[in-house]
Residue frames as qw, qx, qy, qz and C-alpha x, y, z in Angstrom:
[[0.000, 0.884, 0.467, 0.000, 0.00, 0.00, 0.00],
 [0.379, -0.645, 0.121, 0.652, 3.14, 2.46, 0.85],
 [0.552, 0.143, 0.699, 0.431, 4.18, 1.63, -2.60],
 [0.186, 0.629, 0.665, 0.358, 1.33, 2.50, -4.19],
 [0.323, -0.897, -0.084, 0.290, 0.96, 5.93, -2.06],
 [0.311, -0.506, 0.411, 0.692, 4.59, 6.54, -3.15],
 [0.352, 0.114, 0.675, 0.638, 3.81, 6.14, -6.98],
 [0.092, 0.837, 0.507, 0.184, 0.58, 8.10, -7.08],
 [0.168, -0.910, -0.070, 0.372, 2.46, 10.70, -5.55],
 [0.381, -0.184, 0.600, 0.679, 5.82, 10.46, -7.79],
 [0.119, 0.560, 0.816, -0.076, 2.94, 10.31, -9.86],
 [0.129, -0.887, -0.436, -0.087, 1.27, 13.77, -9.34],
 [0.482, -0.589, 0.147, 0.632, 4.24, 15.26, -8.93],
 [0.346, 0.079, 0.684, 0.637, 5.51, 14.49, -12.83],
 [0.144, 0.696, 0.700, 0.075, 1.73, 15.76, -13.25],
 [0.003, -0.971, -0.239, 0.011, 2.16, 19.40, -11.92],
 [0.673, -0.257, 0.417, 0.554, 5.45, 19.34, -13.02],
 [0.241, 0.291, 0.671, 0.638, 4.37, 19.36, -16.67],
 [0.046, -0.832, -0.549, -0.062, 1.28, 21.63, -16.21],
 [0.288, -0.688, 0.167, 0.645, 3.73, 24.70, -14.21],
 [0.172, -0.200, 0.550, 0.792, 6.08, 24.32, -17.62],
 [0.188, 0.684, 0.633, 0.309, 2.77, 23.89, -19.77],
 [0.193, -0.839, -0.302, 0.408, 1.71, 27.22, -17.71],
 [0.459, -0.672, 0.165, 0.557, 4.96, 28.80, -18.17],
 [0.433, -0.050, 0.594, 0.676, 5.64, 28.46, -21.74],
 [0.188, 0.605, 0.570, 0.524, 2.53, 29.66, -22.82],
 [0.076, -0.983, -0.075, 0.151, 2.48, 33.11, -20.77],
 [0.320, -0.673, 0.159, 0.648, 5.98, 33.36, -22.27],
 [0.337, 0.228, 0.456, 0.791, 4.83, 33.60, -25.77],
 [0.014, -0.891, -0.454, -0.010, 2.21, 36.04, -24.85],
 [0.191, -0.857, 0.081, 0.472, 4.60, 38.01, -23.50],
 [0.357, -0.234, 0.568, 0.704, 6.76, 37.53, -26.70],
 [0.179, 0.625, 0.686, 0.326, 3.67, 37.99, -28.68],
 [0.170, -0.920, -0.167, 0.310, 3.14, 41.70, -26.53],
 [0.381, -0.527, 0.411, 0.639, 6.95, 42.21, -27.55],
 [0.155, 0.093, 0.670, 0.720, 5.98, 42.02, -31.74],
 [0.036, -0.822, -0.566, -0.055, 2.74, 43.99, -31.03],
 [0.359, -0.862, -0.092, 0.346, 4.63, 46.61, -29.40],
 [0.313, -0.493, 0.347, 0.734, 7.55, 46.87, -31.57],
 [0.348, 0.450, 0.585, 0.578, 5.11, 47.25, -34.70],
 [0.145, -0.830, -0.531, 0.096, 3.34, 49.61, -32.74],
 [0.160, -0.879, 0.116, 0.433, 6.30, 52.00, -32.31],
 [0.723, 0.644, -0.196, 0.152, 8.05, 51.02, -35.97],
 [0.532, -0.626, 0.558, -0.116, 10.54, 49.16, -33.80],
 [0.566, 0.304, -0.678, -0.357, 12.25, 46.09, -35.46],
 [0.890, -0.327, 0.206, -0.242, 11.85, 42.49, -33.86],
 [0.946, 0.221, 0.016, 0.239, 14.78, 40.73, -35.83],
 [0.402, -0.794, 0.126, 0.438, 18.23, 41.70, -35.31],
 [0.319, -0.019, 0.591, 0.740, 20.21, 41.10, -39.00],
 [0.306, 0.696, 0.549, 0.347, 17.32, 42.97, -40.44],
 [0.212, -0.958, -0.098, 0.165, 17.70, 46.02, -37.75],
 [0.609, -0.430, 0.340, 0.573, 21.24, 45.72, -38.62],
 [0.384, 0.344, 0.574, 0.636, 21.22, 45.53, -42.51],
 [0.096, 0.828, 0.353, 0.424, 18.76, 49.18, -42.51],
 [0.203, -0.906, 0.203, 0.312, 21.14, 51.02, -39.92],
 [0.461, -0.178, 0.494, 0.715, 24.17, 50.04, -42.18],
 [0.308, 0.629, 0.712, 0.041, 21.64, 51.38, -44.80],
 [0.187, -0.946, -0.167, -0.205, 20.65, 54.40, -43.18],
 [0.347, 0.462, -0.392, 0.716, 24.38, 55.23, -41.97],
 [0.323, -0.599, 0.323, -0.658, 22.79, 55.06, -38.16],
 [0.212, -0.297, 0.816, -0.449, 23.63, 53.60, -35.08],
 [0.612, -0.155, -0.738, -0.240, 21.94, 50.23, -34.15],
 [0.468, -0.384, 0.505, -0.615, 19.99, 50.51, -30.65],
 [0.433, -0.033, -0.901, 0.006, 19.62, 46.61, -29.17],
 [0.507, -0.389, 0.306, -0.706, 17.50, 46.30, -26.39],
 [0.513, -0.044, -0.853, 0.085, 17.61, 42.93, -24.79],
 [0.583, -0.359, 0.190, -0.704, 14.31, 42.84, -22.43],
 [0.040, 0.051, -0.968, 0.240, 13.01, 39.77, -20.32],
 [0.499, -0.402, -0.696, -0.324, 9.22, 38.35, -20.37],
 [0.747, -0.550, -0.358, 0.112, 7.89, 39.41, -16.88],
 [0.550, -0.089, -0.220, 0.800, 10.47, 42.10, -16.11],
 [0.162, -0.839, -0.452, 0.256, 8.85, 45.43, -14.46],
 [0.314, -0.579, 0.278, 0.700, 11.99, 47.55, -15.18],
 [0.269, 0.246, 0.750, 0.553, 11.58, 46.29, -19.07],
 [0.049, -0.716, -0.584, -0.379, 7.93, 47.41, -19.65],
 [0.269, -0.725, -0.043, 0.633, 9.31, 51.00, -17.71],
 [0.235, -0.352, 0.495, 0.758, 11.52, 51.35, -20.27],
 [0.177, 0.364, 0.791, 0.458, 9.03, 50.59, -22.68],
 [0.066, -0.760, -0.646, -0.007, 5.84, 52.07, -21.26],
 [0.030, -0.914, -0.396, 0.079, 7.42, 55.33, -20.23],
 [0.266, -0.607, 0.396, 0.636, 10.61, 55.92, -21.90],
 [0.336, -0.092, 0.677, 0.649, 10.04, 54.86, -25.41],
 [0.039, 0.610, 0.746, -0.266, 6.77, 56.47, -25.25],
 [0.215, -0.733, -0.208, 0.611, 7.64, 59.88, -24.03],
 [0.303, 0.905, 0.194, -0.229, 7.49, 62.03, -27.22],
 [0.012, 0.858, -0.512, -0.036, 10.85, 63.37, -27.52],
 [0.352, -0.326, 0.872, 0.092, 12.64, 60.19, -26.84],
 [0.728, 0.194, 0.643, 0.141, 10.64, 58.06, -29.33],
 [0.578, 0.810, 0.089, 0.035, 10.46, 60.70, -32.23],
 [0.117, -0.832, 0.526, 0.136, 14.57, 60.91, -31.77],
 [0.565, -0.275, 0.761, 0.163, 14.91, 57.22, -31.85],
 [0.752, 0.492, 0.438, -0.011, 12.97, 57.34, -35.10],
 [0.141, 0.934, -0.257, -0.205, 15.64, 60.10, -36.20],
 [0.158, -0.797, 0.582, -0.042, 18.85, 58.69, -34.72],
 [0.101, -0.631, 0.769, -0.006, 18.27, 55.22, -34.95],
 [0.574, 0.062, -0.713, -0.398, 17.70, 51.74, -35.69],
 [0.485, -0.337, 0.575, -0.566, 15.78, 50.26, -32.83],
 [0.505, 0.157, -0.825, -0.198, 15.99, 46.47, -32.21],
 [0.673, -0.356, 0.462, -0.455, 13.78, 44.75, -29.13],
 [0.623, 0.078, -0.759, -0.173, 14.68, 41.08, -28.55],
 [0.740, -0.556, 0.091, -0.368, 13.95, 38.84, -25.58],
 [0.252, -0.696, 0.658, -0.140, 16.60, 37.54, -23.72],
 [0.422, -0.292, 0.858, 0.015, 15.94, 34.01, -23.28],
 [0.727, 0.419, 0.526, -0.140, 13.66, 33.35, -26.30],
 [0.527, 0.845, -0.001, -0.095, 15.61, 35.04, -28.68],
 [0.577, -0.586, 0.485, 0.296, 19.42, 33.99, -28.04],
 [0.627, 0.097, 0.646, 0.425, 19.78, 32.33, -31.31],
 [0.431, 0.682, 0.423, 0.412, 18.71, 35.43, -33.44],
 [0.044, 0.938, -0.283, 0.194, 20.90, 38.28, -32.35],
 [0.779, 0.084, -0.539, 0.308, 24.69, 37.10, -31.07],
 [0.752, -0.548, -0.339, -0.138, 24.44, 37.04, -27.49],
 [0.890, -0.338, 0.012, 0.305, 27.41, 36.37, -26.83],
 [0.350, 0.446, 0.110, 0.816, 28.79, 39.85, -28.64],
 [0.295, -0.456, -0.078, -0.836, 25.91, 41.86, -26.58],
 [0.486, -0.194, -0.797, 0.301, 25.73, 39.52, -22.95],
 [0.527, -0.534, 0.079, -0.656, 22.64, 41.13, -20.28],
 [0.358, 0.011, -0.866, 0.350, 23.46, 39.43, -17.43],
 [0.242, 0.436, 0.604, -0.621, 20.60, 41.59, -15.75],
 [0.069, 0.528, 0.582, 0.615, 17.44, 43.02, -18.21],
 [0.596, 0.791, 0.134, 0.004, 16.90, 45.69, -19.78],
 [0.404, -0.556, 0.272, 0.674, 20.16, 46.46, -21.42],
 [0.433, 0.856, 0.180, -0.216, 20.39, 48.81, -23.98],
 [0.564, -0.337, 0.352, 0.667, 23.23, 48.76, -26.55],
 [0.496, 0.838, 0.051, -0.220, 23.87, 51.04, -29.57],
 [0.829, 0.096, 0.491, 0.250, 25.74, 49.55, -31.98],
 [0.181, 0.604, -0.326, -0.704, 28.04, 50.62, -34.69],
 [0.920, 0.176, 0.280, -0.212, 26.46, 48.87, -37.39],
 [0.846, 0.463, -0.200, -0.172, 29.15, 48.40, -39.39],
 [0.035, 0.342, -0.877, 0.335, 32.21, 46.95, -36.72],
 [0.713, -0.510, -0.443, -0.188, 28.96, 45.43, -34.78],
 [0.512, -0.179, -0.531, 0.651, 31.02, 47.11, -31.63],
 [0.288, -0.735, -0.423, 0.445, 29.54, 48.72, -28.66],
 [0.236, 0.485, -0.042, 0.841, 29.77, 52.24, -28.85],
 [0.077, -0.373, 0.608, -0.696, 27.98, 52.68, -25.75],
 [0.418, -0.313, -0.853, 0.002, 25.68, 50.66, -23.17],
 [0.417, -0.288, 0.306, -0.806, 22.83, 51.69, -20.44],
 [0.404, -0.127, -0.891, -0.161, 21.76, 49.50, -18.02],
 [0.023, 0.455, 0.841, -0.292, 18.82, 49.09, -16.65],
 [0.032, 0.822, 0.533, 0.197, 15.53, 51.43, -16.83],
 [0.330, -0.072, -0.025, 0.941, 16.46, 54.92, -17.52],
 [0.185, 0.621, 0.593, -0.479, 14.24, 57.99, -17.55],
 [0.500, 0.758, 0.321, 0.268, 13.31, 59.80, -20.46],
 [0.090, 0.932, -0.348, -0.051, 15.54, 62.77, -19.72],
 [0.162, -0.839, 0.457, 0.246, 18.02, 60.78, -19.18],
 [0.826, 0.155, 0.519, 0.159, 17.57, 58.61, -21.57],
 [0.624, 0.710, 0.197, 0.262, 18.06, 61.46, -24.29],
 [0.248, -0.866, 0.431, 0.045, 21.14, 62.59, -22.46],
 [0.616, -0.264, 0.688, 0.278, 22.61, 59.07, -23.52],
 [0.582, 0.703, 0.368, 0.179, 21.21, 59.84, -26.99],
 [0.223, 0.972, -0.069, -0.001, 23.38, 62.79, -27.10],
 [0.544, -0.538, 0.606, 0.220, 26.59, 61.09, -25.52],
 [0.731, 0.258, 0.626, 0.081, 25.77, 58.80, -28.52],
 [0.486, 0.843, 0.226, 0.051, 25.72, 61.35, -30.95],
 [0.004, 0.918, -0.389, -0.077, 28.82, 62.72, -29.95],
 [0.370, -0.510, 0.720, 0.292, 30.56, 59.90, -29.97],
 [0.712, 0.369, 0.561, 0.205, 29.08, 58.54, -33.80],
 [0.276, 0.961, -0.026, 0.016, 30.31, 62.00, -35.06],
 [0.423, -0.716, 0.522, 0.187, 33.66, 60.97, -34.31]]
């Protein structure tokens, strides 16, 4: 009878085991679904060798953003820095904006050039070295987000 007690549980474990990850996988494509709503919404790209190929294009910087599913700081940066007037009608000026998602996107941007050990991190990219030119991490405010836009500018005019 122990047995049997032990296997139903083993059992029902394995059960809500699979259900969690069931759970889990499908609120993270919503949220990756939210993330290609949002960057059509602001004429944001979603792919990174396309965002590349039209700043090498357009002779401007490449902005990365590497966000996380479920990250408060992330949907800051989104909701009320890429929002804010000024800061979104610059980024359409100055630059090529890329959003990817850390852990669902790894294989389509190299990772391992542009590493977020925490999310959001924001690189801007030179598109045609693919090297840093400068980084912000975490959730910045709209002023000073377009204070790093200008650092940026000064240092792609070089």
């Amino acid at each position: 009878m122990q047995r049997l007690t032990t296997r139903l549980q083993l059992t029902m474990e394995k059960q809500m085991k699979l259900i969690l990850s069931m759970l889990l996988l499908a609120l993270s494509l919503f949220g990756r679904a939210d993330l290609d709503e949002y960057a059509q919404k602001m004429g944001f790209e979603r792919d990174y060798y396309t965002a590349l190929a039209k700043a090498k294009k357009a002779h401007r910087p490449l902005m990365l953003v590497v966000t996380k599913a479920e990250c408060p700081w992330c949907d800051r940066l989104e909701d009320r820095t890429f929002t804010e007037h000024t800061v979104h009608t610059r980024l359409k000026k100055e630059v090529i904006v890329v959003l990817v998602y850390k852990n669902f996107d790894e294989g389509e941007y190299p990772a391992e050039k542009f590493p977020a050990p925490f999310s959001p991190r924001t690189f801007f990219i030179d598109p045609d070295t693919q090297k840093n030119l400068l980084i912000i991490n975490g959730y910045v405010k709209p002023d000073n987000f377009l204070e790093n836009l200008d650092k940026l500018n000064m240092l792609w005019q070089d």
